[in-house]
N, C-alpha and C positions, 0 to 999 in steps of 0.2 A: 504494500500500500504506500510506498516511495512516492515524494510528490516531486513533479518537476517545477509546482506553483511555490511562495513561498509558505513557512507555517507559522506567521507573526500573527495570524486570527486565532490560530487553535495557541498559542502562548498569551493570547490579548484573555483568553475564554479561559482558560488556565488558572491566569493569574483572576481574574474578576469573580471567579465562581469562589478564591479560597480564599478572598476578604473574610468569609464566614467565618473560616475554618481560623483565623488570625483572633479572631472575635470569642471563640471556642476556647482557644491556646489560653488565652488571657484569663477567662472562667475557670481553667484547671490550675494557671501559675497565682489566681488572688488572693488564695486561705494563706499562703506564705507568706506575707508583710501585713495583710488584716487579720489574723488571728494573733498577732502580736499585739498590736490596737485593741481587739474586740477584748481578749482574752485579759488586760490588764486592769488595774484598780481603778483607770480614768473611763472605763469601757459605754459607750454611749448608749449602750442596752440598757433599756429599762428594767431587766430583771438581772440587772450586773454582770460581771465577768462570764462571758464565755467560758465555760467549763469544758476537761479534757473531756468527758466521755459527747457532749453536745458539738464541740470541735471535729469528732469522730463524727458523727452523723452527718454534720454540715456537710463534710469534706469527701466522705463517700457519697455522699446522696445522689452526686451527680453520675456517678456509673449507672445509678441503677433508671434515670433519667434517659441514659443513654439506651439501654437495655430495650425502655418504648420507645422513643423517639427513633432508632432504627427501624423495629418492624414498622409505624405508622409511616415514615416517610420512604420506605421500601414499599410499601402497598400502594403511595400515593404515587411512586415514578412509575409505576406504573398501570394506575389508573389514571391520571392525568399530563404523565409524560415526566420526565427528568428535570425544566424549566421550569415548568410551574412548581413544585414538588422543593426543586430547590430554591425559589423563592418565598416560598412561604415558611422555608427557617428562619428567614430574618425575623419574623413576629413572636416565637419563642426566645432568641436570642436578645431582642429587643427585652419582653417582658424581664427575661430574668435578671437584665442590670437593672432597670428600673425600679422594683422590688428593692433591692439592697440595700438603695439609700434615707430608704422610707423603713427598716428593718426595726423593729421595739424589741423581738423576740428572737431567741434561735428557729423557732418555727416559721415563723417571716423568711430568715436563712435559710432555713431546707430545704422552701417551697422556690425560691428564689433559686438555689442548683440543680434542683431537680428540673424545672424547667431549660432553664440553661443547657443543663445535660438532654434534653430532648431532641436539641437542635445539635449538639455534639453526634448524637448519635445517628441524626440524619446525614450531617456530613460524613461521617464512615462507612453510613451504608449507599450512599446515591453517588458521591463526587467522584472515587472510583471509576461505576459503572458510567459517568456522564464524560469522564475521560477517555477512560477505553471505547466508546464507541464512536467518539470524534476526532481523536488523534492517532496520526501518519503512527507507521513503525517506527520507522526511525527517530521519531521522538516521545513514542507512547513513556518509553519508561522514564527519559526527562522530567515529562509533565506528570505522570504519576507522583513522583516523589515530592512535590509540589506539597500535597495533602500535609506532611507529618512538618514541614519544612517551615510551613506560613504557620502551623499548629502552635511547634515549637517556639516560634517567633512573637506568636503573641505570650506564652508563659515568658519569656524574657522580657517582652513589654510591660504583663503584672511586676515585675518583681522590679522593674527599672523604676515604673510609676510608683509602685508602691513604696519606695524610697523618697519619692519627695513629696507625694500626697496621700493625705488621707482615704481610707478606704471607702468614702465618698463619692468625694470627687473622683478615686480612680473609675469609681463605679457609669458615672456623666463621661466623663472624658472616652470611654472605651463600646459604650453606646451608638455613640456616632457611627460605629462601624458600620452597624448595620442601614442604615443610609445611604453607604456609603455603595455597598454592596449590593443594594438592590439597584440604585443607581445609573453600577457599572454594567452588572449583569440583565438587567432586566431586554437589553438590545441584543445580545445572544439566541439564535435559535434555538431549538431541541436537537436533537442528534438523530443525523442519516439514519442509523440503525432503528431507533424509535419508532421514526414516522414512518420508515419502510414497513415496520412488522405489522403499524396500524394503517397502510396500506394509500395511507398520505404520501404516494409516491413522487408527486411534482415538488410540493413543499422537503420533502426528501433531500431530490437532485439542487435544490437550491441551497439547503442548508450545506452538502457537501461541498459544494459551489463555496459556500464563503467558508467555509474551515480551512478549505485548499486555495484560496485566494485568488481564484478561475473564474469569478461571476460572470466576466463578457468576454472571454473565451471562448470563441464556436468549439463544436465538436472535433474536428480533424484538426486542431491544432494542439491537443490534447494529449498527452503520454500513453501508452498502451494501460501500464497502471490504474490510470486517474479512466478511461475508457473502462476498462474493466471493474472498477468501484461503482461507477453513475450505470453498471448494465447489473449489477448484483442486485440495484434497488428497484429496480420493475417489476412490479405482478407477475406471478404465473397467471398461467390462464384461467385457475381454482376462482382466482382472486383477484380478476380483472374485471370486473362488472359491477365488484364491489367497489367504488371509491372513498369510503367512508372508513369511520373506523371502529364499526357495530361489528367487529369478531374475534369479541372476548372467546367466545367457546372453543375459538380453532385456536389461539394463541393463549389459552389455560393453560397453568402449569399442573403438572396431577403425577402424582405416584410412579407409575409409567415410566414421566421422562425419568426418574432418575435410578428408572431398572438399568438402562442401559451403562455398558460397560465402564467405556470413557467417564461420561457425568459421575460416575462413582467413584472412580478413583480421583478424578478431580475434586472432590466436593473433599475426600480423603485426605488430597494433600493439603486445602485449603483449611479442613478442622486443624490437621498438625501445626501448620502455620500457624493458625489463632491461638492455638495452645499455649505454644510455646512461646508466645509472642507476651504471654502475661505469667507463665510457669516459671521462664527465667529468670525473674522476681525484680526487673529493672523499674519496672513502672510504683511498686509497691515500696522499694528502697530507693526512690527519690525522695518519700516522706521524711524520713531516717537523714537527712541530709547534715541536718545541724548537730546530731547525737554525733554520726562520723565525725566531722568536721571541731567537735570539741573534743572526742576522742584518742582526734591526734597531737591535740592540744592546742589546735590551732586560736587564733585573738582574734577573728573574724569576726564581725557583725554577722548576727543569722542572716542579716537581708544583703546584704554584701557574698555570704554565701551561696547563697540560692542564686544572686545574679552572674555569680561563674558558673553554679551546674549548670543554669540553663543555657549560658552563653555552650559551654563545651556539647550539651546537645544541638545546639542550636546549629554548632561547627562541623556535627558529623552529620546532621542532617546535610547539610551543603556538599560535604564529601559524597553523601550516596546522588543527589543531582548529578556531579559533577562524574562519577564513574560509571553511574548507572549501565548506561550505553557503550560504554566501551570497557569496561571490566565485565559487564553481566550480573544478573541477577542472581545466579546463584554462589558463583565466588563471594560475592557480597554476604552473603547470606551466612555461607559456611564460614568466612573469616569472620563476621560479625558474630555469631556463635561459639565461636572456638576462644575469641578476645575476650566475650564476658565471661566464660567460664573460668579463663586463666587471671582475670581480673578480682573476681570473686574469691577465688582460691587464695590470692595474696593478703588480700583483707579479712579472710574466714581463718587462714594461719596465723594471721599477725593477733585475731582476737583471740584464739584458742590461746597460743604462747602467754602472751595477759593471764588467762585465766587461771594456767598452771604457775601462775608466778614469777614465770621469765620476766628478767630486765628488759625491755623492750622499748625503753626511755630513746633511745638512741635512731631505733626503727619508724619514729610516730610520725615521719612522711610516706609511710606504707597504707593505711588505709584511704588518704588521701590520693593518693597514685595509683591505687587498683582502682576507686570508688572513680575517679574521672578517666580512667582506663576503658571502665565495664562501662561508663554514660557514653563515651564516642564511640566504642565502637559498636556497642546496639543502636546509636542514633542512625550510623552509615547500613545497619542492614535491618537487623532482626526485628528493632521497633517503626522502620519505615515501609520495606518491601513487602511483606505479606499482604499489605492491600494491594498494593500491585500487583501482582503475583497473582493473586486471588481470581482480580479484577479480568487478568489475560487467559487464564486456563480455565475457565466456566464456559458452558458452552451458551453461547447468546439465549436461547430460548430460558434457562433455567437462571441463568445470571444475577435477576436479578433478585427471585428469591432465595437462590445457594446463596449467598451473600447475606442477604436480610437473618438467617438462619444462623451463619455462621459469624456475622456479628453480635448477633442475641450471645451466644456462648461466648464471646470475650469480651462481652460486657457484665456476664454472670460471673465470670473468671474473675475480672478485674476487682469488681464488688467482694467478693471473697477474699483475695487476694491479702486487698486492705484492710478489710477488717480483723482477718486473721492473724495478720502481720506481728503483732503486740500479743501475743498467743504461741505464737512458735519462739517468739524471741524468749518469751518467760520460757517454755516448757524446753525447748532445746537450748538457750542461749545463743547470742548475736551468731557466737562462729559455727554451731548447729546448722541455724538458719540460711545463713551466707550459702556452707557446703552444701546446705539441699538446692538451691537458688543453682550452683555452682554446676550441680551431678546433674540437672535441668537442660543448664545449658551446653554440658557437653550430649546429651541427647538428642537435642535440638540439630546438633551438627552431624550426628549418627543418619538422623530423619531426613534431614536435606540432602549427605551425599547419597542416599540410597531414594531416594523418591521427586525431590522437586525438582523438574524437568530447567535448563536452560530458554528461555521467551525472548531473549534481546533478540531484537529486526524481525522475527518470523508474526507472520500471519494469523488470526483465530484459527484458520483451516488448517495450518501446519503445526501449530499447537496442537489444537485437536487427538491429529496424527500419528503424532508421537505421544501421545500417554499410554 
């Protein structure tokens, strides 16, 4: 699917669609500088301090936010298309800053993530599938990695803002996103794939038209490629009389499709993917950030800290952009795999030695050096690629509920995860913990070289092919 046109529409659409996702990033980096605020003797909560176990709740609530907001905005791409579906997270995203700064209660706060998290989890189930079926090969997995990138970007913006204002105003100021986002996006079509399967064929060829930057381009001057893309999106003869898009019954997803071979084993590597993606225990031990970080003794401000872990995500998020396409996705993956395990392992040593009473005074840039070791390089694979991934070996017809399904499970995972988090560390201790985190993620890397196929430049159909 090589374009000979340029692909500055499908990077304009890229970029406009994960305003959201920047909006999202910032909801998951805000409990880090305003739970310092909420949680103190000045706390502007009418029933006082923020408490550790309502901190807990606030701060997971929004996994489980995510958990609905996947499947309704997976139901909705495709009942009402991918554009619409993803425009209408701005209005969850919207409510749940606006809530905040009107907050009397921790309960005001739950209901204010939990929302929020609605629209997170629309963006990990829709923007995916709204990539993959608009962008060239040769840039799909550029623009995939897009999603974790902008995500990341906005937790660095919480944590930057959250340094010089209050969790207020951070709350106003990070608002606007969604403005901003509807704004950019709302001049974006739906996706060729879309309207072809809903039989919206002309609207189709246009839309490909402007992702590939060809709109007044006749036909024969057009690449065999980009010829063969605009002849995939025509009717069969089944479906040629129908111009409409009344054939939910023939484009139902049911049981069936995913007897078949392929879809199965796809939908297989994709659960491992989502597994692992929250087993490895990266997302759960970013909480844990300031406990390391004083552990090694370091004199850091907690909020000074949090804005280097998220800068060092922030950093290998960029690295997986920048290799994507030409390292591939799954080297990525397995070195990203292999890194947090070996990461892990130096900070789950350094704390067991502690524990047996080793002198260790001298080592206390160890847990600091695995602990940003294990954040880049899951940022460059393990916590960015699997939507990716995911997004590319589905097969179009099932897409978008394998997806919807298999987000639901790493938004359950994630919820667990955290919760549990404070529960293993009591019953096994921190280096317990780490090593299970640790034997996870060299799993992780067992799982990818023996099953998650190579995707970089190939095709759905050659994808397919090869499972």
């Amino acid at each position: 699917m090589s374009s000979s046109g340029s692909t500055k529409y499908q990077y304009l659409a890229a970029i406009s669609v994960n305003i959201v996702s920047i909006s999202y990033g910032a909801f998951c980096g805000w409990p880090s500088a305003s739970f310092l605020e909420l949680g103190g003797e000045d706390s502007p909560l009418e029933t006082g301090p923020l408490s550790t176990q309502d901190q807990g709740w606030v701060a997971s609530t929004i996994c489980i936010g995510g958990l609905f907001g996947g499947i309704l905005f997976a139901w909705l791409a495709e009942k009402i298309g991918r554009r619409w579906s993803l425009l209408w997270m701005a209005l969850p995203n919207l409510i749940g800053w606006i809530i905040i700064p009107f907050a009397s209660t921790p309960t005001h706060l739950i209901i204010a993530r939990f929302i929020g998290g609605v629209a997170g989890g629309g963006c990990f189930s829709v923007i995916p599938i709204y990539i993959a079926e608009l962008a060239s090969d040769s840039v799909r997995g550029v623009l995939g990695t897009f999603l974790v990138l902008t995500c990341n970007g906005g937790v660095v913006l919480a944590f930057v803002l959250g340094y010089y204002f209050d969790y207020a105003t951070v709350s106003w100021i990070v608002s606007t996103l969604s403005f901003l986002f509807v704004g950019c996006f709302w001049f974006m079509p739906d996706t060729p794939e879309y309207l072809a399967k809903h039989n919206r064929v002309e609207e189709a060829k246009l839309s490909l038209r402007y992702y590939r930057n060809i709109q007044f381009s006749p036909a024969k001057e057009l690449s065999e490629d980009l010829k063969l893309e605009l002849e995939k999106l025509k009717p069969t003869e089944k479906t040629d009389l129908d111009g409409n898009d009344n054939d939910g019954d023939e484009h139902a997803v049911t049981c069936a499709d995913f007897a078949d071979v392929k879809t199965r084993k796809a939908f297989f590597i994709g659960l491992g993917l989502v597994m692992f993606n929250q087993l490895c225990g990266c997302f759960a031990m970013v909480n844990y950030t300031a406990v390391i970080f004083e552990q090694a003794g370091a004199s850091l401000a907690p909020t000074v800290s949090a804005i280097i872990v998220g800068s060092i995500q922030l950093l290998g998020c960029y690295a997986s952009t920048v290799l994507v396409e030409r390292a591939g996705r799954k080297i990525l993956l397995l070195v990203s795999a292999v890194g947090i395990g070996l990461g892990q392992s130096a900070m789950g040593s350094y704390s067991y030695l502690k524990v047996l009473g080793y002198d260790v005074s001298s080592f206390g840039w160890v847990p600091v050096a695995g602990f940003s070791f294990m954040l880049l390089l899951a940022a460059s694979g393990l916590l960015t690629l699997p939507f990716l991934v995911i997004a590319e070996i589905l097969p179009p017809k099932v897409r978008s509920t394998a997806n919807m399904i298999l987000m639901s499970v790493l938004w359950v995972i994630a919820t667990a995860a955290i919760k549990l988090m404070p529960l293993f560390t009591e019953s096994l201790g921190m280096h317990g913990t780490v090593f299970m985190f640790a034997s996870m993620s060299f799993s992780a890397a067992l799982f990818i070289a023996i099953f998650v196929p190579e995707t970089k430049g190939k095709t759905t159909e050659a994808i397919l092919a090869n499972l």
